[in-house]
N, C-alpha and C positions, 0 to 999 in steps of 0.2 A: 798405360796404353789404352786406346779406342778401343772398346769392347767389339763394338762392328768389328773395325778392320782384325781384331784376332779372332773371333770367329768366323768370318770368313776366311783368314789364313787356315784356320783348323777345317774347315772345311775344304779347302781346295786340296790339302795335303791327305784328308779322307778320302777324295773323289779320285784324285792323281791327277787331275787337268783343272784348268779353266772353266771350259766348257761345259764339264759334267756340273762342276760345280755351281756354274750358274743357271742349269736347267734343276736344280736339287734348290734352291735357293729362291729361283724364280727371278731372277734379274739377267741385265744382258752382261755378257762376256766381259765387255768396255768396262762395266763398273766391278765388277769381281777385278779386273785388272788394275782400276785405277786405286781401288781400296789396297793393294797389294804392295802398290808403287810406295802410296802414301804412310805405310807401315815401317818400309822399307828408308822413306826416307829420314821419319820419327827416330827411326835405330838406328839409324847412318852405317847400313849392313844391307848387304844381299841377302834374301832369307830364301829364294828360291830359282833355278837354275830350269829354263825355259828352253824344254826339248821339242821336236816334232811331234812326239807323240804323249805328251803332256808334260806333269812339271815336278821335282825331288828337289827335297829340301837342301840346303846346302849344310855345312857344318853348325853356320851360324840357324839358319833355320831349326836343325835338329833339335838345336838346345831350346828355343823360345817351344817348339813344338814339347818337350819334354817337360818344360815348366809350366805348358798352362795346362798339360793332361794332368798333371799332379796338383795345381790349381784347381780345375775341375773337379778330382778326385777327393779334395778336403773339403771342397763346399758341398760334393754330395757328401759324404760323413758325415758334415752338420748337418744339413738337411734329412739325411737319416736320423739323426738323435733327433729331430726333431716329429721326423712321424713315429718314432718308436713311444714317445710321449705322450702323442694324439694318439696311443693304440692302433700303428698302423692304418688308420680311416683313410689316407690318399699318398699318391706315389706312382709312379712310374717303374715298371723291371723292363729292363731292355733284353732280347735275345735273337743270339744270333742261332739258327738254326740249319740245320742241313733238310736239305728234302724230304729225305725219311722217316723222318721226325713229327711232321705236321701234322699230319692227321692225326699221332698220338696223342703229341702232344693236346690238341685242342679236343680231342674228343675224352680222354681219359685223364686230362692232368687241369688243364685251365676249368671247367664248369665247377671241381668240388674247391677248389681255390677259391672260385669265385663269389662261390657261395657264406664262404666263410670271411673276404675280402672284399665288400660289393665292388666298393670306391678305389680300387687300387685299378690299374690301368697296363697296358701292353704295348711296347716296341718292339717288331719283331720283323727280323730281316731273313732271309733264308738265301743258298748259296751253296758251294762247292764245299768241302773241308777244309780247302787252303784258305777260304773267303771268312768260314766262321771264324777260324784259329786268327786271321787276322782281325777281326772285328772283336774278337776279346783280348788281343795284346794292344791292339789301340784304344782299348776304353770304350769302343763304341756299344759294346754288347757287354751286360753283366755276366752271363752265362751263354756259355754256344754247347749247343749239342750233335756233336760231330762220331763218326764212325771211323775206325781204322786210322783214326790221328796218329802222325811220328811225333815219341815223345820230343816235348819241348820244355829246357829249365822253365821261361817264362809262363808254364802254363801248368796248373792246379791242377787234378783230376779230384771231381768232388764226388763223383760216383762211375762205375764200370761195368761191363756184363757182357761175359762171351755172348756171341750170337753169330748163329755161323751162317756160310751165304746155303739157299735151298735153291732147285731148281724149281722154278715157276712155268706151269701150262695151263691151257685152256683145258677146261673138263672135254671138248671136242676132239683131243690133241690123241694123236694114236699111241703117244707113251701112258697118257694119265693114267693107265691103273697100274704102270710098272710097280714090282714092290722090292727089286732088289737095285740099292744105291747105284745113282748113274757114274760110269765111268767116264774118266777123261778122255778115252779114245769116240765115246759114243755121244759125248757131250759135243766134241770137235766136228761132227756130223750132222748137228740140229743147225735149224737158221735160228738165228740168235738178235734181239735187241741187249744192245747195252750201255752202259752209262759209260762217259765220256771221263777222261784221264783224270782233272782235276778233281774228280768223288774218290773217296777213301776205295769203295767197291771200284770203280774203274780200276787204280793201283793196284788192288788184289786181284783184278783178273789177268793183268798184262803181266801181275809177278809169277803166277801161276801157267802163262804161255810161255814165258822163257823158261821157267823151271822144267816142263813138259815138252818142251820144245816145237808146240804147235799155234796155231793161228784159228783164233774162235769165229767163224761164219757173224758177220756183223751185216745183216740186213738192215737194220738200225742202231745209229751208234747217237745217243742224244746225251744233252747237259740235264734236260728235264725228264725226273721219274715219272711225271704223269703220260708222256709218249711211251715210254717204257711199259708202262702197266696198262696204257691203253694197247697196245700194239702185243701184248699176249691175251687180254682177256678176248679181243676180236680174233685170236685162233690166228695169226699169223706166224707168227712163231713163241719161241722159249725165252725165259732170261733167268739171270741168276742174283739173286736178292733176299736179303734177311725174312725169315716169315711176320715178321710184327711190322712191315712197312705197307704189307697188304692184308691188314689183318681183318679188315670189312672183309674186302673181296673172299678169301677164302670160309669165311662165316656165311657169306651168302650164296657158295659155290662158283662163283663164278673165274674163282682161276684154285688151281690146286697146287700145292707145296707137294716135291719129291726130294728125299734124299740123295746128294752124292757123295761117289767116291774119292773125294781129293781132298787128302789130309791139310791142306793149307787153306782150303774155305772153312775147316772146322775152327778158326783160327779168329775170325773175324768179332771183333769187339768195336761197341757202343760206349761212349765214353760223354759224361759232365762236365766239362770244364768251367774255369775260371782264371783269371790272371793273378799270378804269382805276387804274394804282396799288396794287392788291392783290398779293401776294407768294404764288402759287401754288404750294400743297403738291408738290416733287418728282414725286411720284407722281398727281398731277390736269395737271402739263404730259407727263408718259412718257406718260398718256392719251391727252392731247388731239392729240399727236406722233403717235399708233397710230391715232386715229381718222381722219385726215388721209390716212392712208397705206390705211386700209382701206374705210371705208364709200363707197358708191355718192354719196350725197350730194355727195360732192368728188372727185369722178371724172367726169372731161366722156363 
């Protein structure tokens, strides 16, 4: 087969449209389309089923899709034995990342890696928890670093670490020097930003309003934690969030960590993944080895 047309197949089934995939790609729609066609007529099979709102593979797609990720996956293996030879000197780690994770990560876990790995290099996508877990069951990510993940066979956990959610205010904020754990009747009280359904933390707050039976004041409800951390540090209101996702801010005062009362934030875990059965490039496990030992995330 056309190495084009199945990379692009594998991309378009990454992206889920046409579209995305030709803006990811850089070409227009027509030729993602015609390369498709022409794949399609190579195998004298339908490989993808052409919705309103993008495109799934069909049965026969599933399996070409299955074969050339396991394709992929043996020629990185070679290609692994082959920098594990060179002593690791070049290579690529792919990861997918949750939000929270960012700033950790690149501040505490990638400079002493780097240090030690000048030449090795970074893919890094960030995203919801549903979004990483899919980017490491598709191969697109070696490792994702997701929070409050539902277990899944296909996926690894390479390392774990309770971390439970804290209340977040402004040092201006009329609760900040409380010192005895907020409750959930007086949590339900505050204006509140907070993270949108698809984040592990969104799941844990909506599990904890049915469990309680009440509804948290959503002044701001966003996908992105930087709105979230921007919208408590300017004294707007509260949110609730692991202490090591604002681990600056509270070092430099400018948002303060409070404990609460509700046994189901203590609950909250940080999780390493990787996919079940994938044979991790030397230098994507020396990482995930460093990041275990370094980042706040997995540090009680």
């Amino acid at each position: 087969m056309d190495q084009k047309l199945t990379s692009t197949f594998l991309r378009v089934c990454q992206e889920g449209s046409i579209r995305a995939a030709a803006v990811a790609l850089e070409q227009e729609p027509s030729t993602i389309s015609r390369r498709l066609t022409s794949l399609e007529e190579e195998l004298s099979i339908q490989l993808l089923e052409r919705r309103k709102k993008g495109v799934t593979p069909t049965e026969a797609g599933a399996l070409l899709l299955c074969h050339l990720r396991a394709q992929m996956a043996e020629l990185e293996a070679l290609t692994a034995e082959f920098d594990a030879l060179r002593g690791m000197r070049r290579g690529t780690v792919s990861l997918a990342v949750g939000d929270g994770f960012i700033s950790d990560l690149i501040k505490n876990a990638l400079p002493g890696f780097k240090r030690m790995h000048p030449e090795i290099t970074f893919n890094m996508r960030s995203g919801s928890t549903e979004t990483v877990m899919q980017d490491v069951l598709n191969d697109v990510a070696h490792l994702g670093f997701v929070f409050n993940a539902m277990p899944d066979r296909q996926c690894k956990v390479l390392a774990h670490m309770t971390q439970p959610l804290q209340l977040l205010v402004s040092p201006s904020s009329g609760c900040a020097n409380t010192v005895a754990p907020v409750s959930i009747n007086t949590l339900a009280g505050m204006r509140m930003a907070l993270l949108s359904s698809g984040s592990g933390i969104g799941a844990m707050v909506r599990e904890v309003e049915t469990t309680y039976g009440v509804r948290l004041n959503r002044d701001l409800e966003a996908n992105s934690l930087a709105a979230v951390r921007n919208f408590v540090r300017e004294g707007l209101g509260v949110t609730v969030l692991p202490s090591f996702v604002v681990a600056q801010e509270i070092a430099d005062g400018s948002i303060v960590d409070l404990p609460v009362d509700i046994p189901e934030f203590a609950k909250g875990e940080v999780s390493m993944i990787a996919r079940s059965g994938r044979r991790l490039p030397d230098v994507a496990m020396k990482l995930a080895n460093h990041a275990m030992r370094s980042m706040l995330a997995f540090k009680t």
